[in-house]
C-alpha positions, 0 to 999 in steps of 0.5 A: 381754735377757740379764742379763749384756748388760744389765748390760754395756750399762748399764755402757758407758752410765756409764762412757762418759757419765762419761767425756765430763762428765770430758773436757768438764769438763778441756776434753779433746775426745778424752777427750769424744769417746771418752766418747761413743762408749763410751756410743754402744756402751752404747746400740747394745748395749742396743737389740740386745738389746731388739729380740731380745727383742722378736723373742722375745716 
């Protein structure tokens, strides 16, 4: 996995878990749900780039 797409997953990851704890925690559904689908990028992401390392190794 290339640094940079990494670092990039990682940070959908964070910021879109954090922004769903916010929503959840003001009772904003539609911040909750973008939250989760920023962290659900984040993770597809990061399992793209693990399956071309795997594919590499």
């Amino acid at each position: 996995m290339s640094a940079g797409e990494k670092a990039k997953a990682k940070t959908e990851q964070a910021q879109g878990k954090a922004e769903k704890a916010v929503g959840n925690a003001v009772g904003n559904d539609r911040m909750a749900a973008e939250g989760q689908a920023k962290k659900s990028t984040g993770d597809a992401r990061e399992a793209k780039e693990k399956g071309k390392d795997a594919f590499k190794g």
